[in-house]
C-alpha positions as CSV (number, residue, x, y, z in Angstrom):
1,X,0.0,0.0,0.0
2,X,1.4,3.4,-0.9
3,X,2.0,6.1,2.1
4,X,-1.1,8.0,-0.1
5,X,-3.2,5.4,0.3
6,X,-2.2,4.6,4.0
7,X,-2.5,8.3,4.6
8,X,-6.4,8.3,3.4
9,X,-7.0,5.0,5.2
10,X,-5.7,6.6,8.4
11,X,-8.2,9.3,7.9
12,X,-11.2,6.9,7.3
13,X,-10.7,5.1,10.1
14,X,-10.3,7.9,12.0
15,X,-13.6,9.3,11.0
16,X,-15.0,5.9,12.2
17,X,-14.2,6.4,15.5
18,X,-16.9,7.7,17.8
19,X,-16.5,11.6,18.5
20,X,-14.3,11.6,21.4
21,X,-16.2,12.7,25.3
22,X,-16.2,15.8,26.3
23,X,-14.9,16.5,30.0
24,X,-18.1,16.6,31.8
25,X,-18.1,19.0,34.6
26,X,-20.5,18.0,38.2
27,X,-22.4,20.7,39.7
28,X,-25.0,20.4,42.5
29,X,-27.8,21.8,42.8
30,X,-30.7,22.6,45.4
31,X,-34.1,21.8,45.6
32,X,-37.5,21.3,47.1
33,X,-38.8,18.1,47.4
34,X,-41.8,17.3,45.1
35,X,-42.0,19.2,41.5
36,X,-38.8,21.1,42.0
37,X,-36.5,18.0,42.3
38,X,-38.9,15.7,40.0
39,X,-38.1,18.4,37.1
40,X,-34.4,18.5,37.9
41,X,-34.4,15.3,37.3
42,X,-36.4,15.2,33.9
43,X,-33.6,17.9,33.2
44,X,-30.6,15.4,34.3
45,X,-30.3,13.4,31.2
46,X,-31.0,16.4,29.1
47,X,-27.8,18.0,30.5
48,X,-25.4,15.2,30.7
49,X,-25.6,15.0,27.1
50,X,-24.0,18.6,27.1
51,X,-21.5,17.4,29.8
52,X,-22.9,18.8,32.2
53,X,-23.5,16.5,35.5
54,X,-25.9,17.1,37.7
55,X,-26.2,16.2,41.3
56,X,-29.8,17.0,43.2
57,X,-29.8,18.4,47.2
58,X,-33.2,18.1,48.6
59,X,-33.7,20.7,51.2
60,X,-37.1,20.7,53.2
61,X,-37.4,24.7,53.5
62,X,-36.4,27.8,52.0
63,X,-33.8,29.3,54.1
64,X,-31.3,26.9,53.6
65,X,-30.9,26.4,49.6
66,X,-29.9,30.4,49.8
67,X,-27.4,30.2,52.7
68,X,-26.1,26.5,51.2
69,X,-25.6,28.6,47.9
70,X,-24.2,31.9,49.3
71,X,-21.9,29.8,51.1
72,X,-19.9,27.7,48.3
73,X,-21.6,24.2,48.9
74,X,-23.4,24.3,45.9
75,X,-23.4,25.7,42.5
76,X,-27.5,26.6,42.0
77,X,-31.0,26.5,43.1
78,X,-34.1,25.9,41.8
79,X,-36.9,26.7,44.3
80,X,-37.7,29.8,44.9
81,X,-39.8,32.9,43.3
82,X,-38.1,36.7,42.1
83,X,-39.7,38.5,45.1
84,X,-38.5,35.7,47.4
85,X,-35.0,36.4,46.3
86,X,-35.3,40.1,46.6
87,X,-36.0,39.6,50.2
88,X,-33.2,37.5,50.8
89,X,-30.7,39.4,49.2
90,X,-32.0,42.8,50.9
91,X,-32.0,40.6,54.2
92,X,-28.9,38.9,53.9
93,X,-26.9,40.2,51.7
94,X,-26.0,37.4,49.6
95,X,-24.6,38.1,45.9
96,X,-27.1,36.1,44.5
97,X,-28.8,36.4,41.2
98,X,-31.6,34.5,39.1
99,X,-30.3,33.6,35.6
100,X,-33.4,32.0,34.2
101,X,-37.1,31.3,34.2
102,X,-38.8,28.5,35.5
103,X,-42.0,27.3,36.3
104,X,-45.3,28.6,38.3
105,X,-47.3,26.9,41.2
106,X,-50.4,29.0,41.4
107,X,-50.4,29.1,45.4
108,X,-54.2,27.9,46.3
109,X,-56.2,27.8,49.8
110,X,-57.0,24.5,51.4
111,X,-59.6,22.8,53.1
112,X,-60.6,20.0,54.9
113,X,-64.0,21.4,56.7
114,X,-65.6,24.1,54.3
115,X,-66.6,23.4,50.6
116,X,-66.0,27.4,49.6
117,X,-64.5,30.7,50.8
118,X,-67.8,31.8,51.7
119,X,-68.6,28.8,53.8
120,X,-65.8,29.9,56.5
121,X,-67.2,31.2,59.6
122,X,-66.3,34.2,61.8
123,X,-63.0,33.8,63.4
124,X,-62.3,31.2,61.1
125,X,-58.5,30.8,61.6
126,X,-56.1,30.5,58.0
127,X,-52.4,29.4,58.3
128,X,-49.9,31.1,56.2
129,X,-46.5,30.8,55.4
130,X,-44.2,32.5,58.0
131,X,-41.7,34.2,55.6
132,X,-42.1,37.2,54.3
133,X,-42.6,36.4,50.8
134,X,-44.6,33.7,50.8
135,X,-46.6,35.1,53.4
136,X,-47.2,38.1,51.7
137,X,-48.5,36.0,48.9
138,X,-50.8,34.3,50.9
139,X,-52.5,37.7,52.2
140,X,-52.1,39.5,48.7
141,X,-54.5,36.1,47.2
142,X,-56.5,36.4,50.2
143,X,-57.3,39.9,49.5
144,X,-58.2,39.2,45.8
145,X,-60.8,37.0,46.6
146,X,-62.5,39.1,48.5
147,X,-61.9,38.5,52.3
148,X,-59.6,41.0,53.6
149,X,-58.3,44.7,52.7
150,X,-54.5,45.4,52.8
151,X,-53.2,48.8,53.3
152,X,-51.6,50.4,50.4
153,X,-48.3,50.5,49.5
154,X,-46.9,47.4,50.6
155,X,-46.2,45.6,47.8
156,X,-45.3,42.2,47.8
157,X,-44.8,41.2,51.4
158,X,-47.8,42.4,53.6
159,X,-48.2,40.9,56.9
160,X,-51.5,40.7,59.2
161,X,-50.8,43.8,60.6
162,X,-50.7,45.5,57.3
163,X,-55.0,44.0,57.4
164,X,-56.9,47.2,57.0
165,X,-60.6,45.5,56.9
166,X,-61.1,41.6,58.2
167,X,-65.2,41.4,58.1
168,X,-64.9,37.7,59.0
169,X,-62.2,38.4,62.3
170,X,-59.7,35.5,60.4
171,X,-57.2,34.8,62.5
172,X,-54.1,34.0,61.1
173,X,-51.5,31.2,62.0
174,X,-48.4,31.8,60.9
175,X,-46.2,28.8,60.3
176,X,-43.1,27.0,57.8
177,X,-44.3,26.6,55.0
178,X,-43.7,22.9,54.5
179,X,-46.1,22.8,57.4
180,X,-49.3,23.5,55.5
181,X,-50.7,20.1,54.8
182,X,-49.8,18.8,58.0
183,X,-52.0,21.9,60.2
184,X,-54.9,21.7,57.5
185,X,-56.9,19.5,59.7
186,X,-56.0,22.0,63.0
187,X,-57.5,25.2,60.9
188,X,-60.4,26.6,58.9
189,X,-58.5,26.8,55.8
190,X,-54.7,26.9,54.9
191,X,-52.7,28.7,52.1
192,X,-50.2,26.5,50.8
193,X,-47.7,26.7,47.9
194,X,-48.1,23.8,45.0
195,X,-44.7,22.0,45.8
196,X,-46.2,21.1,49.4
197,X,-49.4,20.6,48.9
198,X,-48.1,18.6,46.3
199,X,-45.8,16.4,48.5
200,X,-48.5,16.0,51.3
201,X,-50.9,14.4,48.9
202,X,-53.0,17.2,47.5
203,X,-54.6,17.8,44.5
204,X,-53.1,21.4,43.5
205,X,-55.9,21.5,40.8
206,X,-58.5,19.7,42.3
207,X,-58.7,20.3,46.0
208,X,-57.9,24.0,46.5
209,X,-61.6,26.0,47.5
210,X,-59.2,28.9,45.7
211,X,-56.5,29.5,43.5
212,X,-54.2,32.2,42.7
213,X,-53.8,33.7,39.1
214,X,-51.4,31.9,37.5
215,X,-49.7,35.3,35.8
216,X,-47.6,37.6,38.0
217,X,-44.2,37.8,39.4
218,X,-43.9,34.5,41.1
219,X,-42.7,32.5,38.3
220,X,-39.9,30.6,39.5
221,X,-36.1,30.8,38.9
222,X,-32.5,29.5,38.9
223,X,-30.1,30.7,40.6
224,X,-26.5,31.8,40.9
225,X,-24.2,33.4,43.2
226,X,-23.4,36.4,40.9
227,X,-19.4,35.1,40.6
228,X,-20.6,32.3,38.2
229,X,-23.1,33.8,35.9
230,X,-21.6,34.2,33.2
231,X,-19.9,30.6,33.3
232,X,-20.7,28.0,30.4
233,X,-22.0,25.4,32.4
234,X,-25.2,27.9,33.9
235,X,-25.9,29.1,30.0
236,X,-26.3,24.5,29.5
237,X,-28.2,24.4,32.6
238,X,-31.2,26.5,31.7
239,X,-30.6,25.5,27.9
240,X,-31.6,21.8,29.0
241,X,-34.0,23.3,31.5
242,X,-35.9,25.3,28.6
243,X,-36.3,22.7,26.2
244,X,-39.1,20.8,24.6
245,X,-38.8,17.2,26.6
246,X,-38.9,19.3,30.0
247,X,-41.8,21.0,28.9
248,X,-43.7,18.2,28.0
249,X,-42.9,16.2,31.0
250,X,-44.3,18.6,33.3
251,X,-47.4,18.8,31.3
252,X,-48.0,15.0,31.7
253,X,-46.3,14.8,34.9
254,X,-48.4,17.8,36.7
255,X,-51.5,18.3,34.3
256,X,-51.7,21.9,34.9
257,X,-50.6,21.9,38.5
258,X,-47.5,23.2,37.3
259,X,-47.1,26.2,34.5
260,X,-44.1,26.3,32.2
261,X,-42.6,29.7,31.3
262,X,-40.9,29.0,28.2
C-alpha cells in the first residue's frame, strides 16, 4: 500500500471512531422536594448529554438552599420565586442572582371542613407561610378574593398587621411553610404553595376552595451566586431546562398543576 493510500485510510478510520467525550463538569444543585426535584431530574439526562453532570440536594425549606448557595456548597438553586429572592438578598446580603425562568405553582387555599371561601365562619383561623414572601403571597390572594383589605403600598410582602378590613375576624397562623398540609386538619383553611401541597398528597388543581392567578411575578427561577453567571456550564443548565422534553414532562407529569414559562 502506498503512504497516499495509508495516509487516506488513516483518515477513514479515524472518522470511524466515535466523536471523542467531552470532559463533563459536576455541579450540585438545590431543591425542594416534590416538582422542583422531579423536574431537575427530567432535566438530568437532558444536560449530561451537554456534559454537564448534575447532582440534586433536597432541602425541606427555603432558608437553607440560599445560605447553602451563598456559602460555596453548591453551585444553583431551583426553588424559589423573584420577590423571594429580593428579600433575601435585601435581608442577607448574599450576591445572589436569578439567571433563568422557571415554572409557576399557582399558590391555592386549602380545606378540609368548608366546601368554599364563603362557607368559613367568623373567626375562622387560615395558616400562612411565616416568611415574608410567601406570606405576603398568601394575604395579597387572600385579598383578591374578596376576604380582607390590605393597606396600600406594601407591595409584595404584607403581613397581618398590614390588614386594614377583616369582616370575618380571620385569625391567622403563621407557620413554615412545609407545614401546610400537616396543620390543615388543625385550621379553617390553609394557604399553601403547590410543591407542598403537592408532597402532602393534594390535589393542586383539584382540591384547593381557591386559586391564585397563574400570571404575575412569582414564576420561579434559577439561581447563581453572581461570581458564576456568566460561566458556560449555567448558560447549559437553563438551555436543558428550557427545552421541549422538559416542557412536556411537566405537562403529563403535573396536568396543569404546574405552569411552564418557556
Amino acid at each position: 500500500m502506498s503512504l497516499k493510500k495509508l495516509g487516506l485510510a488513516t483518515i477513514l478510520s479515524l472518522a470511524a471512531l466515535p466523536a471523542l467525550a467531552q470532559p463533563t463538569q459536576t455541579i450540585r444543585i438545590a431543591a425542594t422536594p416534590g416538582p422542583h426535584a422531579q423536574i431537575l431530574e427530567a432535566v438530568k439526562p437532558i444536560a449530561a448529554k451537554k456534559g454537564l453532570d448534575i447532582k440534586i440536594v433536597e432541602f425541606s425549606d427555603y432558608v437553607v438552599p440560599n445560605t447553602a448557595l451563598a456559602g460555596g456548597d453548591i453551585e444553583a438553586n431551583s426553588f424559589q420565586n423573584q420577590p423571594y429572592l429580593d428579600n433575601q438578598v435585601a435581608d442577607r446580603g448574599y450576591k445572589i442572582e436569578s439567571v433563568g425562568l422557571t415554572v409557576n405553582f399557582p399558590i391555592g387555599i386549602y380545606s378540609k371542613k368548608h366546601k368554599s371561601l364563603e362557607a368559613l365562619p367568623n373567626g375562622a383561623t387560615i395558616s400562612i407561610p411565616n416568611d415574608p414572601t410567601n406570606g405576603g403571597r398568601a394575604l395579597i390572594l387572600l385579598q383578591d378574593k374578596g376576604l380582607i383589605k390590605l393597606k396600600e403600598g406594601t407591595g409584595y410582602k404584607p403581613t397581618p398587621l398590614d390588614v386594614t378590613d377583616n369582616p370575618k375576624k380571620i385569625k391567622f397562623v403563621e407557620i413554615e411553610a412545609a407545614q401546610g398540609p400537616r396543620v390543615l386538619a388543625d385550621v379553617d383553611a390553609a394557604v399553601i404553595n403547590t410543591n407542598y401541597a403537592t408532597s402532602g398528597g393534594l390535589d393542586p388543581v383539584k382540591d384547593p376552595i381557591a386559586r391564585e392567578n397563574p400570571k404575575g411575578p412569582y414564576v420561579n427561577i434559577i439561581a447563581v451566586r453572581s461570581e458564576d453567571k456568566n460561566k458556560p456550564w449555567v448558560k447549559t443548565l437553563v438551555e436543558s431546562y428550557h427545552t421541549p422534553e422538559v416542557k412536556a414532562f411537566i405537562e403529563e407529569k403535573f396536568k396543569g398543576s404546574v405552569l411552564t414559562s418557556w
